[in-house]
C-alpha positions in Angstrom: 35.8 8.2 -22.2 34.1 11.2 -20.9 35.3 12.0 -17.2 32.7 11.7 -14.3 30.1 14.5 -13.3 30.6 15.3 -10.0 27.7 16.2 -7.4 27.3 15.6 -3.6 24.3 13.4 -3.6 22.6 11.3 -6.4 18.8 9.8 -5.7 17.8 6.8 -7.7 14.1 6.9 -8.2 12.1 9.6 -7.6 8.8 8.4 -5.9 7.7 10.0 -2.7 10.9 9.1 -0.7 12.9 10.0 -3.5 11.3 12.9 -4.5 11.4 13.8 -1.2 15.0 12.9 -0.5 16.3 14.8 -3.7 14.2 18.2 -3.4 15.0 18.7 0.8 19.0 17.8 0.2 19.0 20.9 -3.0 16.3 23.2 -0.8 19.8 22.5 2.0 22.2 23.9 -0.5 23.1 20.4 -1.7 24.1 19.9 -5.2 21.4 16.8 -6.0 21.3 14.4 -9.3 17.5 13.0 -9.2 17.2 9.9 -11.4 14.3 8.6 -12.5 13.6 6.2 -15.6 9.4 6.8 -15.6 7.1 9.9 -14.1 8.4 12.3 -10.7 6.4 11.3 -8.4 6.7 7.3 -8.6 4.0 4.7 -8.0 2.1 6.1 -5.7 0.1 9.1 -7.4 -0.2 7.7 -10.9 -1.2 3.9 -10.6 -2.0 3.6 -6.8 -2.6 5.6 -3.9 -4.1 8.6 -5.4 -6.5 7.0 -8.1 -7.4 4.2 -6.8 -8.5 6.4 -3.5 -10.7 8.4 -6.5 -12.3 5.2 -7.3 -13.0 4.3 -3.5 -14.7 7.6 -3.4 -16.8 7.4 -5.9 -18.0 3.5 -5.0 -18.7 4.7 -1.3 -20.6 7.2 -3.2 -23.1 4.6 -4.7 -22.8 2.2 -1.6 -24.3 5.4 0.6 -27.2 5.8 -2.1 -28.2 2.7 -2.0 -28.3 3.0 2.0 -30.5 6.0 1.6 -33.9 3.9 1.7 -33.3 2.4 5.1 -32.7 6.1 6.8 -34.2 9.1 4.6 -36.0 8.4 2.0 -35.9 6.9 -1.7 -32.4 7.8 -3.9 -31.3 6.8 -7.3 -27.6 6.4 -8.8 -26.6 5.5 -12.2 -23.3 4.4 -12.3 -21.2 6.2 -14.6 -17.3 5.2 -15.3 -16.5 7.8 -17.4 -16.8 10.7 -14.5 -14.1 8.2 -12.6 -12.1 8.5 -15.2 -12.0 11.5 -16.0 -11.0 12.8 -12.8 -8.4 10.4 -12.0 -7.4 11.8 -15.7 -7.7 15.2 -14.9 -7.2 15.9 -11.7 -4.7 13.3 -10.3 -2.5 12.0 -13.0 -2.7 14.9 -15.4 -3.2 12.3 -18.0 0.0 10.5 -16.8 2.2 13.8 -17.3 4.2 14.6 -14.5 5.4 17.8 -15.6 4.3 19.5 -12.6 6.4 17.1 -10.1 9.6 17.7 -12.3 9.3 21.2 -11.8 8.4 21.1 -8.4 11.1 19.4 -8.1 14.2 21.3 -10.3 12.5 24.6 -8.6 14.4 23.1 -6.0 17.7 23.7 -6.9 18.0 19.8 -8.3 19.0 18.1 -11.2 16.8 15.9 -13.0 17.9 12.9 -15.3 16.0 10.9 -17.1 16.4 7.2 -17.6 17.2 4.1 -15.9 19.9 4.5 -13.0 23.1 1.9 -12.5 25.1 1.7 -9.9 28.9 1.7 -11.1 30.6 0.7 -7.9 31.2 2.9 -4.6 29.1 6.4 -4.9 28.7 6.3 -8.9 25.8 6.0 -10.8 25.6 5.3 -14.8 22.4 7.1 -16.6 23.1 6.0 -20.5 26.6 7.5 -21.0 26.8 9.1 -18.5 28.3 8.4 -14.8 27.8 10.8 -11.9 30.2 10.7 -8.6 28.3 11.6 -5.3 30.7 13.0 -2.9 28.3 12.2 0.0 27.0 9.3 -1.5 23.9 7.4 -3.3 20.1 6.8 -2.3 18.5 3.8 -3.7 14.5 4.4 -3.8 13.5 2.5 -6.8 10.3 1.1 -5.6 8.9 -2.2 -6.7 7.1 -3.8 -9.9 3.9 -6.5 -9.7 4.9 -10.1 -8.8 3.5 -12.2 -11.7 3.2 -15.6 -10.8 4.4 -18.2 -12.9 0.9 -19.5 -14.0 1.2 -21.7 -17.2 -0.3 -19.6 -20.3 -0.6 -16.3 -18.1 2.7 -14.7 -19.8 1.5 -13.0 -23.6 -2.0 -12.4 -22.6 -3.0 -9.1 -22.2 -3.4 -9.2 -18.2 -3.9 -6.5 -16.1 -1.7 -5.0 -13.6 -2.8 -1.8 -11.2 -1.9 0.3 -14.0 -3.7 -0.8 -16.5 -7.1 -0.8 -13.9 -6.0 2.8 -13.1 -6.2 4.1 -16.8 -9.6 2.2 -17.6 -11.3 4.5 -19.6 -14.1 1.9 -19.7 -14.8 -1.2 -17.1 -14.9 -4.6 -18.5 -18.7 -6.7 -17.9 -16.3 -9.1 -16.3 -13.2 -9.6 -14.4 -11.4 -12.4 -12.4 -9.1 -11.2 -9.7 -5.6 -13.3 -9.1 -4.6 -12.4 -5.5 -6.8 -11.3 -2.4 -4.4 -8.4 -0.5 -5.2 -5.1 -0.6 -4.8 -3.9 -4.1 -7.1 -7.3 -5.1 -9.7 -6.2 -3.1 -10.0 -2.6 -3.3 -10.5 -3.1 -7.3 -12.2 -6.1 -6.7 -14.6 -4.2 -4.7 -14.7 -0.7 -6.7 -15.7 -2.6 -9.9 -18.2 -4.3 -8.8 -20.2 -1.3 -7.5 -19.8 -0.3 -11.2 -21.5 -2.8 -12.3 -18.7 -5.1 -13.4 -19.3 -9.2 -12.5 -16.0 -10.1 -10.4 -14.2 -12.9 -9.0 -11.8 -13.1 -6.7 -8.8 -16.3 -6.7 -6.5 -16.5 -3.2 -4.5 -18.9 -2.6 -4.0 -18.4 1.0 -7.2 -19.8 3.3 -8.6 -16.1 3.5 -8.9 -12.2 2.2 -5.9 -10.2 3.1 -3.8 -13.3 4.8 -1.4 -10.9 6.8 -3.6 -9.2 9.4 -5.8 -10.6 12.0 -8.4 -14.0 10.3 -11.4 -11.3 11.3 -10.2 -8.7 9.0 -10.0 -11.4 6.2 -13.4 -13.0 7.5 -15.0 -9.2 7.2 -13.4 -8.5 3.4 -15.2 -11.6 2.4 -18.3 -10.6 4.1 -18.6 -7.2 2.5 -17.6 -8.2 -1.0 -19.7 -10.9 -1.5 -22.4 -8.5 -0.3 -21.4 -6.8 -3.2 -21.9 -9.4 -5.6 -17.9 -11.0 -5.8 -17.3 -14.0 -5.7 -14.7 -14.8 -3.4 -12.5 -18.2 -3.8 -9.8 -19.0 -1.4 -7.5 -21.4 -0.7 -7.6 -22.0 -4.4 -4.9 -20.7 -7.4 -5.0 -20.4 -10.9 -3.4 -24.3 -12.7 -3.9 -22.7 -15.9 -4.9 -19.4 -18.2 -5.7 -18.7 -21.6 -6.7 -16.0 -23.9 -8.7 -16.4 -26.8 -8.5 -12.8 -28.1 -11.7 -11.8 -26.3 -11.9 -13.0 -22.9 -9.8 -15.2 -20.6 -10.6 -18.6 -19.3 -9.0 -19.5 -15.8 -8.8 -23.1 -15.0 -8.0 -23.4 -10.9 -6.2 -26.5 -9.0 -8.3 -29.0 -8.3 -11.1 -27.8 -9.6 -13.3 -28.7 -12.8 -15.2 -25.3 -12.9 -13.5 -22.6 -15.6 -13.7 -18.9 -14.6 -14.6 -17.1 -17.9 -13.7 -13.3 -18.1 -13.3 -10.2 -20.4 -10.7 -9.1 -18.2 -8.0 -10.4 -16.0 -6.1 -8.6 -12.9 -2.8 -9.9 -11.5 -3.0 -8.8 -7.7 -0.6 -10.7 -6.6 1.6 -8.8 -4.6 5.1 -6.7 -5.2 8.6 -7.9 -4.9 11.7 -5.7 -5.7 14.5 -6.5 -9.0 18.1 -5.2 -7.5 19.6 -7.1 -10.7 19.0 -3.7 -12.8 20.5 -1.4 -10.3 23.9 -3.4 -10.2 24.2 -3.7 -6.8 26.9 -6.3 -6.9 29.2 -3.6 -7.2 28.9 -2.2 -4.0 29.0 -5.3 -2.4 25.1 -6.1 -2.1 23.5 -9.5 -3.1 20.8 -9.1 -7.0 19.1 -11.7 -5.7 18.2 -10.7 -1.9 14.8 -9.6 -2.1 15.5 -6.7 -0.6 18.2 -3.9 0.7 19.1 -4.7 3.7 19.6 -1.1 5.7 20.9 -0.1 9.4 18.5 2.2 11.6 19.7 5.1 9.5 18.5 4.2 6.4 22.4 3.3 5.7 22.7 -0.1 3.1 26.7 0.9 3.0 29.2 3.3 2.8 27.8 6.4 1.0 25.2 4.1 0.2 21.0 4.6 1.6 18.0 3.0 0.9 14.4 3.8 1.4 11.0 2.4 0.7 9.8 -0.4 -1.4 13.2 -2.0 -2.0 14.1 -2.0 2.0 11.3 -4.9 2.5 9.7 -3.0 5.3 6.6 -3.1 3.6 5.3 -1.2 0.1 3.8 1.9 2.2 4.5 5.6 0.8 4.0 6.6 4.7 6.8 4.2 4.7 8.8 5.6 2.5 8.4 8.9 3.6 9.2 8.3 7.2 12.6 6.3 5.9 13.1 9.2 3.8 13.4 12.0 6.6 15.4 9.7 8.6 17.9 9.4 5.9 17.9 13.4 5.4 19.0 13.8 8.8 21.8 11.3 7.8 23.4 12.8 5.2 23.3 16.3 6.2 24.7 14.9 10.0 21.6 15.8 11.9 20.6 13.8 15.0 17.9 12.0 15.2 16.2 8.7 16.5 16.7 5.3 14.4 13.8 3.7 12.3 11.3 1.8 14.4 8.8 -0.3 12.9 6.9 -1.4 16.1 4.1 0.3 15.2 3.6 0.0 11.5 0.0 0.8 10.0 -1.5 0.1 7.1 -4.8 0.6 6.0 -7.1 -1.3 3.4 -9.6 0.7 2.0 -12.7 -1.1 1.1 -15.9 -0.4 2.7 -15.7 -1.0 5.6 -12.1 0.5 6.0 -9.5 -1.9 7.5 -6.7 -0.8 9.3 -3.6 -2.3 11.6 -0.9 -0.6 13.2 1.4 -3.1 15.1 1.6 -7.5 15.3 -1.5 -9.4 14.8 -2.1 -11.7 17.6 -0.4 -14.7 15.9 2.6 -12.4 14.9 2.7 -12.0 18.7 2.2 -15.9 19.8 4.4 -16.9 17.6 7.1 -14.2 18.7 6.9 -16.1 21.9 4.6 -13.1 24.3 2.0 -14.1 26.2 -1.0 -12.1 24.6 -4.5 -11.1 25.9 -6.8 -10.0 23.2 -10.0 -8.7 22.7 -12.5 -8.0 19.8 -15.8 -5.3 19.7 -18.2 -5.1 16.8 -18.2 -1.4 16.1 -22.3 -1.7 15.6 -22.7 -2.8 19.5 -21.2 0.7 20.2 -23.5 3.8 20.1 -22.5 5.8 17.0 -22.0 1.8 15.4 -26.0 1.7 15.9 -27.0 5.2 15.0 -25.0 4.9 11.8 -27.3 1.9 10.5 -26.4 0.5 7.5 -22.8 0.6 6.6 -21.7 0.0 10.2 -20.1 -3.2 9.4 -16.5 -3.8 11.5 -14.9 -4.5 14.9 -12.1 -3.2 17.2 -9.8 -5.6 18.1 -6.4 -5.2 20.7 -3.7 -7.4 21.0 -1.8 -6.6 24.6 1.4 -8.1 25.9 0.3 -9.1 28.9 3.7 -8.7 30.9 4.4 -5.4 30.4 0.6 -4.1 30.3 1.3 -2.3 26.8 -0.6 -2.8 23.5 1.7 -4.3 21.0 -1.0 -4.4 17.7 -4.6 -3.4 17.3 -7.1 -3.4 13.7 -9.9 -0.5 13.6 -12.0 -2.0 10.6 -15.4 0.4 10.4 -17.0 3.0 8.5 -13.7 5.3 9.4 -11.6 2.4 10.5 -8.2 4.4 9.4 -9.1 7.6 11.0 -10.1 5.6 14.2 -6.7 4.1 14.0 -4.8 6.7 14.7 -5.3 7.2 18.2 -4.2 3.1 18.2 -1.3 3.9 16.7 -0.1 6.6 19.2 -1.1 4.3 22.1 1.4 1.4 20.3 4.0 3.7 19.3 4.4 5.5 22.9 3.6 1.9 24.8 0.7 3.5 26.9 -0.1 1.7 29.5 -3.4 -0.3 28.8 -4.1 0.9 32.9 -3.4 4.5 31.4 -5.7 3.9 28.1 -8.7 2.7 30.6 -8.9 5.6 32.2 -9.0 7.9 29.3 -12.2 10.4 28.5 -13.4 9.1 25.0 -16.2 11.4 23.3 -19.4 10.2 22.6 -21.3 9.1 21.0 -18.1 8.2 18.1 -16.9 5.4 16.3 -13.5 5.5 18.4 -15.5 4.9 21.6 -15.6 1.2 20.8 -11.7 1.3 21.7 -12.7 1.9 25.4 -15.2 -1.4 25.3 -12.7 -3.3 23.4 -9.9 -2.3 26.6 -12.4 -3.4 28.9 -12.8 -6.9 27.1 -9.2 -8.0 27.3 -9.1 -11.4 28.4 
């Protein structure tokens, strides 16, 4: 038995937190083991983030077009896949090569290793045959996989996932959607600008069930404008593939959903089982690892991102990832705080949330006032025409005068967020926020009308 490789920090997974995590500890003088069993880089800028913000693009692209008419005169688009494609191709995934981030990241000063990592008890790590000994310690950023629902005749078909919608070379004429979060509706939405006939299956009573009903009521609104067919509060009882399209039969329901394609949308979850984290004392079955403020899951022992269960973010994991640098290199440093969490859905309208919805809040036991203020009553809302679909809406605790959760959905709804995200993260005073100067004539301006309307 060959004797362990010693080194003073090893990183499992290398998406942006890990990446991150690995290349700042070696630029520090560390000596740092990156593991990673797929592409530097992670999730994020192969099947998500980055490509599927190409497609947005290039859909907002036709959606603007086809508002041309109504404010400057007569415009024609034909929509072509093949240019989306090719960029995501080219530009972003460098036809899922990620050459570049590996030697971004060895120029460094790190050490990459391929494969699948394995915990082997206290501050080891197994890759193959060989086991590494971290005299700092191990981080755990290994990300999540799709959650595939246990639908009878769904497992051997040839289902999509966000990957597979990410290296479309070509869109399907028809595709049924299995989840309505984010990812479900961003696709849902992209394809059917190009052209693509789409359905949408949620289970829950509304579009993108965790944030505020409006936000879910709005999704609807838009993609239906688009041409989707939207089904809620409705699941899939059955699937089966015939060798050229699928046929979804739903619960309760007589009606079959005939498609060429089908996406499974239906959320993330996290698999600890293949990291053996029994050995260090952590449960394979939690859903996720559990950390301290610190980013800390044990001794030696940090965790960041996807697999922490504080939502499947890369600002996320980024912002757990520079708390955990500080850590291990014994830097001081405030703890994680999630208060003011945002997240953005980027359909047309843009959706974005920072903070607790207003049930989150009820049901949390505060005594709310809330308000919500369609972004076309304001000024720029009604000089922007067409497209101005969206509302601001504020969620104060009404004891302590502080906004604990606002949504900015609008034609720049997460860029206007920001400024909501401050006022939650540094509890402004709502008195304070009042009596701000907000410019005009801009979308953001809608925030002073929505202060104004707490009731």
């Amino acid at each position: 038995m060959s004797a362990n490789e010693l080194t003073d920090v090893v990183v499992v997974g290398l998406g942006p937190g890990g990446e991150y995590i690995a290349g700042t500890l070696a630029e520090a003088g560390l000596d740092v083991v990156g593991v990673e069993s797929e592409l530097v880089g992670g999730e994020c800028p192969y099947w998500g983030c980055v490509p599927s913000k190409m497609m947005i693009r290039a859909q907002n692209l036709l959606a603007e077009v086809g508002r041309a008419p109504a404010l400057a005169g007569e415009a024609v688009v034909t929509p072509d896949w093949a240019r989306v494609a090719g960029r995501i191709r080219g530009e972003a995934t460098d036809d899922w090569n990620d050459q570049v981030a590996a030697d971004r990241f060895t120029a460094k000063g790190g050490r990459l290793v391929r494969g699948p990592g394995r915990l082997a008890g206290p501050r080891r790590v197994t890759v193959g045959d060989r086991t590494f000994e971290a005299r700092r310690g191990v981080v755990l950023a290994t990300g999540t996989r799709p959650r595939i629902p246990p639908v009878p005749g769904l497992e051997g078909t040839p289902y999509w996932t966000n990957r597979d919608a990410m290296a479309a070379k070509e869109l399907p004429v028809s595709l049924v959607v299995l989840g309505g979060g984010a990812i479900g509706v961003e696709l849902a939405q992209v394809f059917a600008r190009f052209m693509c006939a789409v359905t949408v299956v949620e289970g829950q009573e509304r579009l993108l069930s965790q944030e505020e009903p409006e936000s879910g009521e709005l999704a609807a609104q838009v993609l239906r404008a688009d041409g989707v067919t939207v089904l809620t509060g409705t699941r899939a009882r059955q699937i089966s593939h015939n060798g050229s399209k699928f046929t979804v039969r739903l619960e309760g329901e007589e009606q079959l959903l005939c498609a060429e394609r089908l996406l499974v949308a239906t959320g993330r979850e996290a698999d600890l089982t293949p990291l053996a984290v029994d050995t260090v004392g952590l449960d394979p079955a939690a859903a996720a690892v559990p950390t301290n403020g610190q980013m800390r899951a044990g001794e030696g022992l940090w965790a960041v991102g996807d697999i922490t269960g504080r939502g499947a973010f890369t600002h996320v994991s980024m912002y757990q990832a520079e708390i955990a640098v500080r850590d291990i290199l014994g830097r001081p440093g405030p703890a994680a705080d999630y208060r003011a969490l945002p997240r953005v859905t980027f359909t047309d309208p843009e959706i974005g949330a920072v903070g607790l919805t207003e049930r989150q809040a009820r049901e949390r036991g505060l005594r709310v006032r809330t308000s919500v203020v369609a972004v076309a009553s304001s000024t720029r809302g009604w000089i922007h025409g067409p497209g101005n679909e969206g509302f601001i809406k504020l969620v104060e605790d009404a004891d302590r005068g502080v906004l604990i959760g606002a949504t900015s959905a609008g034609p720049t709804g997460g860029e206007v967020l920001y400024g909501l995200n401050v006022a939650v993260h540094a509890e402004v005073p709502v008195d304070r926020l009042r009596h701000m100067i907000y410019t005009y004539p801009t979308f953001h301006r809608t925030v002073e009308a929505a202060l104004g309307a707490l009731r």
